[in-house]
Each structure stands twice: as structure tokens, then as C-alpha cells.
Residue frames as a rotation matrix with the C-alpha (Angstrom) as fourth column:
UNK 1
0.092 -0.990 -0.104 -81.83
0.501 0.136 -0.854 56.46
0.860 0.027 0.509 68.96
UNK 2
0.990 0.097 -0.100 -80.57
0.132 -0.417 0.899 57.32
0.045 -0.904 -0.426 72.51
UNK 3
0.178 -0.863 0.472 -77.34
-0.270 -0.505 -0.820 59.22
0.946 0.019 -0.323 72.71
UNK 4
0.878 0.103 -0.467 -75.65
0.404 0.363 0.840 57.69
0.256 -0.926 0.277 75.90
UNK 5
0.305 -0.640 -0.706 -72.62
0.189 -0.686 0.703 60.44
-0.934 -0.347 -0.088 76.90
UNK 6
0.813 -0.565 -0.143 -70.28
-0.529 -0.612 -0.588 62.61
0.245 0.554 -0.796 75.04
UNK 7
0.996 -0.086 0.039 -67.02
0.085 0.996 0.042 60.58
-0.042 -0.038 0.998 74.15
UNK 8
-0.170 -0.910 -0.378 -64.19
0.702 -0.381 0.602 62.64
-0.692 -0.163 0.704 73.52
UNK 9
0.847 -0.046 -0.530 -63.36
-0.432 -0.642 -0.634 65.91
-0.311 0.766 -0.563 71.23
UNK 10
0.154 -0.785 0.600 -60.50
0.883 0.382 0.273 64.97
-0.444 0.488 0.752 68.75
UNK 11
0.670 -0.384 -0.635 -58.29
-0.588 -0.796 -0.140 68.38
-0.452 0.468 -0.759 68.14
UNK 12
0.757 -0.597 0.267 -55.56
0.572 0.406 -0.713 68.77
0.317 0.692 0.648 65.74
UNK 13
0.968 -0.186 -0.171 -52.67
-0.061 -0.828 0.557 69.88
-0.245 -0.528 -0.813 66.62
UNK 14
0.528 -0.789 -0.313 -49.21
-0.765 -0.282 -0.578 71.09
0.368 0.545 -0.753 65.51
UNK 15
-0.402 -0.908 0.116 -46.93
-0.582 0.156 -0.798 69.57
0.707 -0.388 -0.591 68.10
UNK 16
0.461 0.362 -0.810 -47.89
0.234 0.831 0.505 66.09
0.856 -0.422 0.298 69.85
UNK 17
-0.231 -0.598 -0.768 -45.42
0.851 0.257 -0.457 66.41
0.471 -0.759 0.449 72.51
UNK 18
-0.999 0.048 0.014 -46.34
-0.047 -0.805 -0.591 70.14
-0.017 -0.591 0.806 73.71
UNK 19
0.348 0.890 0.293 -50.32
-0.737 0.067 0.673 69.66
0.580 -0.450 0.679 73.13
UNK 20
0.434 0.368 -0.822 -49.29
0.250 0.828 0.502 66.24
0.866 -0.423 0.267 76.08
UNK 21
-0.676 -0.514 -0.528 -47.53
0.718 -0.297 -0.629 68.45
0.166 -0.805 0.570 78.23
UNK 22
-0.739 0.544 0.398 -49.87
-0.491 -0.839 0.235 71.06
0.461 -0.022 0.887 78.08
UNK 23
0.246 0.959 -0.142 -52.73
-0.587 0.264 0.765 68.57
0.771 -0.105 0.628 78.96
UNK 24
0.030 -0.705 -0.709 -50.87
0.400 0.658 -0.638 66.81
0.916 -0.265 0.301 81.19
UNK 25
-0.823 -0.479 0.304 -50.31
0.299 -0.822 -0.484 69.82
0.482 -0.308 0.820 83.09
UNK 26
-0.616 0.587 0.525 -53.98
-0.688 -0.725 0.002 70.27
0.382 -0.360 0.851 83.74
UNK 27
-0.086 0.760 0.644 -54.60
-0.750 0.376 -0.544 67.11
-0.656 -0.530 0.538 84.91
UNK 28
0.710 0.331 -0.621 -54.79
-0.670 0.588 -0.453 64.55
0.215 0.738 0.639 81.84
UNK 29
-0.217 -0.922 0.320 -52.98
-0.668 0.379 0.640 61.69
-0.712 -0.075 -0.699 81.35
UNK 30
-0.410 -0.176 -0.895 -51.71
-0.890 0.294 0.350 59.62
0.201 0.940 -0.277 78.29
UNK 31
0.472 0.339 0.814 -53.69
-0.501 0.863 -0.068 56.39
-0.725 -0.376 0.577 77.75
UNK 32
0.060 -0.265 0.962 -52.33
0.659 0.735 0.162 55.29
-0.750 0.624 0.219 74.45
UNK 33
0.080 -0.188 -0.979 -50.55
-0.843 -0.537 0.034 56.86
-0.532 0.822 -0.202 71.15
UNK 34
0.034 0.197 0.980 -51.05
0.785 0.601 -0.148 54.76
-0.618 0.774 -0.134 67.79
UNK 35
-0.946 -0.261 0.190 -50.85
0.265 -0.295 0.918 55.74
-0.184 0.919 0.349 64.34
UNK 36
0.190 0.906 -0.378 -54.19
-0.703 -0.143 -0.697 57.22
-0.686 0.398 0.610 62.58
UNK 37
-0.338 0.189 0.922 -55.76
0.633 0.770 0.074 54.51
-0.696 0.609 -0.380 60.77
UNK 38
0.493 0.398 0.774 -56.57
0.799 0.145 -0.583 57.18
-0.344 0.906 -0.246 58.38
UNK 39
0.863 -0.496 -0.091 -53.74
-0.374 -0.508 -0.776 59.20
0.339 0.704 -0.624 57.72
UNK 40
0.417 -0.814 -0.405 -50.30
0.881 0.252 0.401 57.54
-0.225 -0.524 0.821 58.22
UNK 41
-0.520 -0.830 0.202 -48.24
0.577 -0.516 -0.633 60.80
0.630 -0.213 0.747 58.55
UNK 42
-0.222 -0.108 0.969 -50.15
-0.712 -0.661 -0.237 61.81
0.666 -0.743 0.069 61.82
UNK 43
-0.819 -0.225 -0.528 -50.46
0.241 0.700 -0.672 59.81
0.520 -0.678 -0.519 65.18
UNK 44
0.350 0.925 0.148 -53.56
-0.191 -0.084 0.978 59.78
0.917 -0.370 0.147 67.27
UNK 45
-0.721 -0.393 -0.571 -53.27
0.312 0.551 -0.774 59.95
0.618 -0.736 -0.275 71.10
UNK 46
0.266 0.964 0.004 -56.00
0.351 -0.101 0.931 59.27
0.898 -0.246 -0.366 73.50
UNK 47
-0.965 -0.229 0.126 -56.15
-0.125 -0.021 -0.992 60.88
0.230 -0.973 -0.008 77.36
UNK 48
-0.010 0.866 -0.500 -58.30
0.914 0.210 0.346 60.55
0.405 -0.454 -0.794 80.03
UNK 49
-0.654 -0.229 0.721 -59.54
-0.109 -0.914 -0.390 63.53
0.749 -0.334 0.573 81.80
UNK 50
-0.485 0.682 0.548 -61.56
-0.874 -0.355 -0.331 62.25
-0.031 -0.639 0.768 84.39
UNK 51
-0.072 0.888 0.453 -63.50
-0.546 0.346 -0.764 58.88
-0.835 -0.302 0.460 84.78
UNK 52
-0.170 -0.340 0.925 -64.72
0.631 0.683 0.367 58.23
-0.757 0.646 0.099 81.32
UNK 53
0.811 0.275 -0.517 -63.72
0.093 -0.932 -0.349 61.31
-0.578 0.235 -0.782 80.07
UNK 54
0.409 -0.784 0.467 -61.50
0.618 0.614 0.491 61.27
-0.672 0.088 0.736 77.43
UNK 55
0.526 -0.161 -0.835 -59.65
-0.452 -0.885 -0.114 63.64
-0.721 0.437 -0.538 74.86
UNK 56
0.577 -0.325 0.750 -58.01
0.752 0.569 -0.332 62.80
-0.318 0.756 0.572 71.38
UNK 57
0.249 -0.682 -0.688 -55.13
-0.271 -0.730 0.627 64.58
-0.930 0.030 -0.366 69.99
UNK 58
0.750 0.234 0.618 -53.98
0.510 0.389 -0.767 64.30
-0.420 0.891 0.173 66.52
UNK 59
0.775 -0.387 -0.499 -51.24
-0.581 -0.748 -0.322 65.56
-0.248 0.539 -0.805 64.74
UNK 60
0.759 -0.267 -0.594 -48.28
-0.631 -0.075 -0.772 64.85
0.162 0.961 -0.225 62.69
UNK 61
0.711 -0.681 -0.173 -45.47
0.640 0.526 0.559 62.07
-0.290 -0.509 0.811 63.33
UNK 62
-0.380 -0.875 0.299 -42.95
0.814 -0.470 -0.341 64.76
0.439 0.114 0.891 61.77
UNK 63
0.036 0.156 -0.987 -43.09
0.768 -0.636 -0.073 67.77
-0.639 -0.756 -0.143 64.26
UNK 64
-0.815 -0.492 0.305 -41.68
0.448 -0.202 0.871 69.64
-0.367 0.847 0.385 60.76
UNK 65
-0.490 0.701 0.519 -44.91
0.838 0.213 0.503 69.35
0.242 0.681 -0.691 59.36
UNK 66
-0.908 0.366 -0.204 -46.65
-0.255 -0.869 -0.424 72.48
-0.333 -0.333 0.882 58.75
UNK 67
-0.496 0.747 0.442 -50.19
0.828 0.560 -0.017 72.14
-0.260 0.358 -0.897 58.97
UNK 68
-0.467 0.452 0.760 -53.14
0.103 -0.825 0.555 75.04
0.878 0.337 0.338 57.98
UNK 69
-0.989 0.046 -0.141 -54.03
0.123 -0.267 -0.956 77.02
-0.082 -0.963 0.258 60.68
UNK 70
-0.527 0.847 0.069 -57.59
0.828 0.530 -0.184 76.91
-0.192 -0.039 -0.981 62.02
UNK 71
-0.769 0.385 0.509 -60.47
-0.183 -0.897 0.403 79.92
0.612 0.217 0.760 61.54
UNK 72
-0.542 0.841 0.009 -63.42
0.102 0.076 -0.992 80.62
-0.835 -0.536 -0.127 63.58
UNK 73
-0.649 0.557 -0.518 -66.64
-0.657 -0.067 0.751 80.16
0.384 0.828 0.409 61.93
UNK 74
0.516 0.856 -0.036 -69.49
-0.846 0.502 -0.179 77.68
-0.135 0.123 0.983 61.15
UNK 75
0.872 0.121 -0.474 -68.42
-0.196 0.974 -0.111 74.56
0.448 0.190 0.874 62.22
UNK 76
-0.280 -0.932 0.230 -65.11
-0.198 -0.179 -0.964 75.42
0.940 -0.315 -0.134 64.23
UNK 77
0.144 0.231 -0.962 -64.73
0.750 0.609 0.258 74.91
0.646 -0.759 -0.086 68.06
UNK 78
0.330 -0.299 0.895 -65.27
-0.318 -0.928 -0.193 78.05
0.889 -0.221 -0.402 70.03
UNK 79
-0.023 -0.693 0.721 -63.86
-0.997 0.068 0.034 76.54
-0.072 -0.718 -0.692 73.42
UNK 80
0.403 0.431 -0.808 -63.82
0.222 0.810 0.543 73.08
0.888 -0.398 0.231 75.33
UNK 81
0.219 0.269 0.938 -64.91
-0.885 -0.350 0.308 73.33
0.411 -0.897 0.161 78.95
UNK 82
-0.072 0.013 -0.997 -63.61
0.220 0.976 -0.003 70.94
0.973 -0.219 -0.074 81.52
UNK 83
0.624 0.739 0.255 -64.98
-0.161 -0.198 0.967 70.49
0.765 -0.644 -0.005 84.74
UNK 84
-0.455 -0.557 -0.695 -62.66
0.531 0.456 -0.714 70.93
0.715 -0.694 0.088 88.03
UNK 85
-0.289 0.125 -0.949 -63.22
0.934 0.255 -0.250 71.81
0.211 -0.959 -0.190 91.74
UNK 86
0.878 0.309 0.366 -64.49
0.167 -0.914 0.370 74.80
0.449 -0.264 -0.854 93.49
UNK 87
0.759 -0.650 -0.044 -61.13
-0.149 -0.238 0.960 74.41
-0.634 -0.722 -0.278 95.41
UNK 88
-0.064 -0.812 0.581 -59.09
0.837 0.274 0.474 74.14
-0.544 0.516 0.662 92.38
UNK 89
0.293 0.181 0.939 -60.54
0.512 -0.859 0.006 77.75
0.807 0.479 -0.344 91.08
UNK 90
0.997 0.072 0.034 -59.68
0.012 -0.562 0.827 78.71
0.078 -0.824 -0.561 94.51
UNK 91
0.398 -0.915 -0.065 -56.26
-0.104 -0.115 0.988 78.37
-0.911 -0.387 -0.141 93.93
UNK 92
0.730 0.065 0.680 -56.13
0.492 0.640 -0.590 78.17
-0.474 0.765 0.436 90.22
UNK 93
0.866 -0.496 -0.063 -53.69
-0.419 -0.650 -0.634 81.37
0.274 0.575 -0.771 89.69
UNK 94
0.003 -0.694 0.720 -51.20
-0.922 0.277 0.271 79.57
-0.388 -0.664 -0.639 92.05
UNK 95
0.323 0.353 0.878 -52.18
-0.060 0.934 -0.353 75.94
-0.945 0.061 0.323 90.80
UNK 96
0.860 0.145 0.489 -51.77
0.442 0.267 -0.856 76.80
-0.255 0.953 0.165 87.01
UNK 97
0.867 -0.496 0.045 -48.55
-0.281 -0.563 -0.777 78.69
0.411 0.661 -0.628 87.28
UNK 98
0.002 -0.715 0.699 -46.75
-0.514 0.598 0.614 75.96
-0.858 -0.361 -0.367 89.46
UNK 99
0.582 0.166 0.796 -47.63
0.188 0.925 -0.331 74.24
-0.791 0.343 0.507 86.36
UNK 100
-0.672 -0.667 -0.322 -45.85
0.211 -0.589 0.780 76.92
-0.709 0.457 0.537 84.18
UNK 101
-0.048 0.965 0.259 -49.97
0.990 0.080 -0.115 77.39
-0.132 0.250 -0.959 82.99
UNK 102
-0.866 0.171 -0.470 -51.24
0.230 -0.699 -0.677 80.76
-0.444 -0.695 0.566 82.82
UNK 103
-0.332 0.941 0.061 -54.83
0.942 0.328 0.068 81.50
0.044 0.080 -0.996 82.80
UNK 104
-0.287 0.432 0.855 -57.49
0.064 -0.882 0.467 84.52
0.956 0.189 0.225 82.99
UNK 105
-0.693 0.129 0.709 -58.69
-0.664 -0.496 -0.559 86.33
0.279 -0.859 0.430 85.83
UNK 106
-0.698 0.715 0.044 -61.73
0.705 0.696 -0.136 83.87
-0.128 -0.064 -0.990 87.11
UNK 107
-0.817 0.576 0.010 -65.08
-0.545 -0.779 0.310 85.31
0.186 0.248 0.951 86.22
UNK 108
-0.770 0.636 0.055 -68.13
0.350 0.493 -0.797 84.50
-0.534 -0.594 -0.602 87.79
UNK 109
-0.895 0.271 -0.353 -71.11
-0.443 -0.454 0.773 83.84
0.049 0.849 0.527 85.56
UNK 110
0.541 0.722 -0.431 -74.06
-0.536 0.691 0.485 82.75
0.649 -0.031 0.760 86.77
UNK 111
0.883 -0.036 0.468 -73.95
-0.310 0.704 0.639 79.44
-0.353 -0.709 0.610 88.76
UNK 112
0.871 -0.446 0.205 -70.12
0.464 0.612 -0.641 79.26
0.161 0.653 0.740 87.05
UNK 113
0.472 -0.782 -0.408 -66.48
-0.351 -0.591 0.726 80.13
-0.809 -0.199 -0.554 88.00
UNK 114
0.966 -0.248 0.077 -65.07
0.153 0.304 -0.940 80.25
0.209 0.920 0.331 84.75
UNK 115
0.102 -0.987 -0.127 -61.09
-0.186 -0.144 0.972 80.49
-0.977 -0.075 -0.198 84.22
UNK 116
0.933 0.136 -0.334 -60.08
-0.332 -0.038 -0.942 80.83
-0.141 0.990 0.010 80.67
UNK 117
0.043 -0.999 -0.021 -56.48
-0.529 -0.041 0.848 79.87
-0.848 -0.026 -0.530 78.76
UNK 118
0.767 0.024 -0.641 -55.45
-0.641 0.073 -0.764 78.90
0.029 0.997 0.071 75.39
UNK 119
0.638 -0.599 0.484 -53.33
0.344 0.784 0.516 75.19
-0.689 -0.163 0.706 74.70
UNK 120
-0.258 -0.852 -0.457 -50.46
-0.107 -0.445 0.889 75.62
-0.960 0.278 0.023 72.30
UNK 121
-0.652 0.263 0.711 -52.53
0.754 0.324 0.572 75.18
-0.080 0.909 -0.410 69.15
UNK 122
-0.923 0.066 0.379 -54.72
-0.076 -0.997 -0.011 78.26
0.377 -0.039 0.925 70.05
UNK 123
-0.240 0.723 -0.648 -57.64
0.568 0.645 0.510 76.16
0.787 -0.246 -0.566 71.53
UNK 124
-0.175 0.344 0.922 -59.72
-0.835 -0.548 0.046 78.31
0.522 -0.762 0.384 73.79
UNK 125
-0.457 -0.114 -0.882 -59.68
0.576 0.718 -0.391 75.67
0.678 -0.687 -0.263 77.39
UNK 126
-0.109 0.650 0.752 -62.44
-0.544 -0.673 0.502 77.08
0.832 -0.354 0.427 79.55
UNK 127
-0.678 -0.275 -0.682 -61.94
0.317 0.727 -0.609 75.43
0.664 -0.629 -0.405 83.24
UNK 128
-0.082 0.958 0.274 -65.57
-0.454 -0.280 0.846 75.26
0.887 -0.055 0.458 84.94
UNK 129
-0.843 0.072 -0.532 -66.45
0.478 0.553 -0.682 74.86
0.245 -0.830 -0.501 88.71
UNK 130
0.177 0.937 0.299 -70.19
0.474 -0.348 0.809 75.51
0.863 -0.002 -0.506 89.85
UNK 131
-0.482 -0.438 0.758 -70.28
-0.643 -0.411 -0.646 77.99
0.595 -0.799 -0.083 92.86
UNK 132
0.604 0.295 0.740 -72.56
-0.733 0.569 0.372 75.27
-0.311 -0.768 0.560 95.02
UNK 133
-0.867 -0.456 -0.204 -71.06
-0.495 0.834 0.241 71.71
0.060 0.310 -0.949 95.32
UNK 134
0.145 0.786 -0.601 -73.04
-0.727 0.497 0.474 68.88
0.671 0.369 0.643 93.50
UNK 135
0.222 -0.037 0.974 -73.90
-0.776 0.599 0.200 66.33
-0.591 -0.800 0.104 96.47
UNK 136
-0.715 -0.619 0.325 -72.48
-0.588 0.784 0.198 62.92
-0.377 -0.050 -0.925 95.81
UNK 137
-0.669 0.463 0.581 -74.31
0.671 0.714 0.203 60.51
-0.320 0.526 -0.788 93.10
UNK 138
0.375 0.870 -0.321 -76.75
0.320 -0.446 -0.836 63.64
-0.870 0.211 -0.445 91.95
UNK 139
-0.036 -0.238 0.971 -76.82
0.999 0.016 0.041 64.25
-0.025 0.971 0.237 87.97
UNK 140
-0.390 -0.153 -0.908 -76.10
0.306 -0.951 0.029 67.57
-0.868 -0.267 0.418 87.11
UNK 141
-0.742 0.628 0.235 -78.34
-0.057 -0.408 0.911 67.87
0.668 0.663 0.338 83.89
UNK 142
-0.197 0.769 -0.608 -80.76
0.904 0.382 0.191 66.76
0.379 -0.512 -0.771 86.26
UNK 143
-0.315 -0.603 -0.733 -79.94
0.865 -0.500 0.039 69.47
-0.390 -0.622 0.679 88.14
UNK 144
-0.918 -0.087 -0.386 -79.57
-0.155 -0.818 0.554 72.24
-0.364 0.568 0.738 85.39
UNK 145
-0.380 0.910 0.168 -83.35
0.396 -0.004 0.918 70.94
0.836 0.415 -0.359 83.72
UNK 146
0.255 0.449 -0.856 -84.67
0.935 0.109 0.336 71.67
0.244 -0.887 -0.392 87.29
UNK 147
-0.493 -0.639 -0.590 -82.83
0.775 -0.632 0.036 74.66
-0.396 -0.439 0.806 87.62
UNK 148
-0.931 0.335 -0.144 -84.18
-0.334 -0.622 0.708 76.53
0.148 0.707 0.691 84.16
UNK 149
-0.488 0.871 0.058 -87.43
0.491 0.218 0.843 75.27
0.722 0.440 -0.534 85.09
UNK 150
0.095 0.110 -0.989 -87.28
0.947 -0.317 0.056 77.11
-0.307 -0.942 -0.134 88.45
UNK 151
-0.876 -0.211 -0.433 -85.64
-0.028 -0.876 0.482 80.65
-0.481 0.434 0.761 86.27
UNK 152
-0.701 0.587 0.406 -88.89
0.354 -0.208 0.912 80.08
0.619 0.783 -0.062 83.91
UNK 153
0.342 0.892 -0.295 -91.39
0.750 -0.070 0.658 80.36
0.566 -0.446 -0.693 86.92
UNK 154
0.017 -0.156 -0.988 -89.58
0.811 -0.575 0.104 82.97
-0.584 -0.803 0.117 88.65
UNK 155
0.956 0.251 0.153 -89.64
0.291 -0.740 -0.607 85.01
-0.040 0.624 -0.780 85.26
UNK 156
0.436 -0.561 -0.704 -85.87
-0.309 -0.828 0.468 85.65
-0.845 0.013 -0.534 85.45
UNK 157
0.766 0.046 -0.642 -83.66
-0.633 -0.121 -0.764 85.52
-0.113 0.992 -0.064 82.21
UNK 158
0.070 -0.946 -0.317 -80.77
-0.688 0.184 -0.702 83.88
0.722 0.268 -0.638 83.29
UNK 159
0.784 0.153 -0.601 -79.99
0.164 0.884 0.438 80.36
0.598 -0.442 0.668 85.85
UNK 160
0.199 -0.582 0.789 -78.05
-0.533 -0.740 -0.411 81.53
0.823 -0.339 -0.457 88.72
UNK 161
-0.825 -0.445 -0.349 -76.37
-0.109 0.730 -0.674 79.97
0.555 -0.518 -0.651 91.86
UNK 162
-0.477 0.709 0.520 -80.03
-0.526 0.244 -0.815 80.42
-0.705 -0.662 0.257 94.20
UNK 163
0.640 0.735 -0.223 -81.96
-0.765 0.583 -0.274 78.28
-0.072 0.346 0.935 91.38
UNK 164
-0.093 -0.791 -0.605 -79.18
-0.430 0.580 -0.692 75.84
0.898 0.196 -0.394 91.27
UNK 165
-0.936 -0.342 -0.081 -79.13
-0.021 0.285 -0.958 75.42
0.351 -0.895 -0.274 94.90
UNK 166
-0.438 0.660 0.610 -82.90
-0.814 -0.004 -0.580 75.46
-0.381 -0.751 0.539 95.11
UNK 167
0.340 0.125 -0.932 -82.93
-0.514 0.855 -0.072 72.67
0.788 0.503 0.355 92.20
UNK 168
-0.770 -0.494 -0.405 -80.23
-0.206 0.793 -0.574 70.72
0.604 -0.358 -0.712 94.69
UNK 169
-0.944 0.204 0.260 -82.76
-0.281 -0.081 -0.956 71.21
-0.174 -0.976 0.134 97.73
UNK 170
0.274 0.916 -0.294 -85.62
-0.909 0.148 -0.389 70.32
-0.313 0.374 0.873 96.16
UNK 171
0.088 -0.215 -0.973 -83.90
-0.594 0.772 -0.225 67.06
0.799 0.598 -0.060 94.54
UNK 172
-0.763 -0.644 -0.058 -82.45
-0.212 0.334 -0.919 66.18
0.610 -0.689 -0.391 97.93
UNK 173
-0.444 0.790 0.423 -85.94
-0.731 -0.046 -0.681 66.37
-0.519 -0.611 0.598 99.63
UNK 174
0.600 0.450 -0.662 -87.62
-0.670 0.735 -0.108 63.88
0.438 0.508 0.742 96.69
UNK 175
-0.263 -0.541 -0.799 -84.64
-0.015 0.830 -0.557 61.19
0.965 -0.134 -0.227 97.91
UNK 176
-0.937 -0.192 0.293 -85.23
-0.331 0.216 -0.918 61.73
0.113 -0.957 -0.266 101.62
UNK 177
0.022 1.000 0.013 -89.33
-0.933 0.025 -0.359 61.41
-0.359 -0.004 0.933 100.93
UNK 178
0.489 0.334 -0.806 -88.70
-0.663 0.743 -0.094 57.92
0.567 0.580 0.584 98.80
């Protein structure tokens, strides 16, 4: 068996209409809302976030409805990370509170500008730009296997933005050589 991408997360959520403004807001947009083919008293609605990136929503046709709130643990969802610009973290305090957003300080982690923030269901949303930019048609697992294989021979513990950026340079040199 060959896993060929990740397809969407399906959350649950209280309130259809604020979890599609919320996502909306950062950039999604509605492709289609349908009943759930297995529960008729909630609605299913797909977005895109990107390409063929896509997100499911779920929740109740009667706002009313109280559902059971979630718990961390074994088998919960401790964030979901979506990928935007290095120039959209550059302006993301300004960017997310024209949206009426607000986010965490950015934090730089490794080869990652992170930006935290929490949708209206309590969903940790973890908004990821790398600090190098990924040249144009290059895979970024590619990338990140190349990277941690560069941190193993240098002995260091952690993949940072100079093994990143000596994975890119190294990758780039194999295409200009073929």
C-alpha cells in the first residue's frame, strides 16, 4: 500500500457558520455544504485551503444543539498546522487583526516561524512559514529527509534553517548537474 497525500482533517464543531467565518478569514473558502450521510442532524462542509488542500467541518444543522466538549488525550488533535508565506508571518499581527483574528507572538523554532491561535471550537491553528523560501517545483519532505540527514552527520540534535538551506543547495546543484 502507498499512501498518496493527506486529504483533509474533519473537526467537529459547535457553530457551522462561525467555524466558516473563522476559516474563511484565514484564507479558506467554502466548496460545498451537504448533509452527513451519517448523521442527519449535522451538516458536513468541505473547504479548500490551498491547491488540493482541503478541510471538513461538521457540526449540527440546529446551532441549539449542545454537543460534548472535547479533552486532550490519546487520540485527540493537539493542533493543525497550515502552511502560509514568509511574508504573511511578516505581517501576520496586522494581517490577522484586519481580519478581526488574533494570534500569538510569532516564535521561531528551528527552520519554522510559528504563529499560534485557537478557532471558535478551541482548536489549536498553528500557522507555519519556513525561514528560507522553498524554490519553485522542489518537494519539501524531500527537503526535510535531506535536511535530518545533514543534522545526523553534523551530530546536532535538532534541524535548523543552515541544514535546510544546505539540503536546498545541495538539491539545486543535483538538478543543475542532470
Amino acid at each position: 500500500m502507498e499512501l498518496l497525500s493527506y486529504n483533509y482533517p474533519a473537526i467537529i464543531v459547535k457553530n457551522l457558520n462561525e467555524s466558516i467565518d473563522f476559516y474563511t478569514k484565514l484564507g479558506a473558502s467554502l466548496i460545498y455544504s451537504e448533509p452527513n450521510r451519517d448523521d442527519p442532524e449535522s451538516v458536513q462542509v468541505m473547504m479548500s485551503i490551498g491547491e488540493d488542500n482541503f478541510l471538513m467541518l461538521v457540526g449540527p444543522q440546529d446551532p441549539k444543539l449542545k454537543l460534548a466538549e472535547s479533552s486532550l488525550g490519546v487520540g485527540s488533535v493537539q493542533y493543525i498546522s497550515f502552511n502560509v508565506s514568509k511574508d504573511f508571518i511578516d505581517q501576520a499581527f496586522f494581517e490577522l487583526a484586519k481580519a478581526g483574528l488574533h494570534g500569538s507572538e510569532e516564535i521561531l523554532r528551528g527552520y519554522e516561524r510559528l504563529i499560534f491561535l485557537e478557532d471558535p471550537n478551541g482548536v489549536l491553528i498553528l500557522l507555519t512559514s519556513w525561514t528560507v523560501d522553498v524554490p519553485s517545483g522542489m518537494n519539501r519532505a524531500t527537503i526535510l529527509k535531506l535536511a535530518g540527514d545533514i543534522r545526523n552527520a553534523n551530530g546536532d540534535t535538532f534541524i535548523e534553517t543552515s541544514h535546510i538551506q544546505t539540503a536546498i543547495n545541495e538539491l539545486n546543484s543535483d538538478i543543475t548537474q542532470n
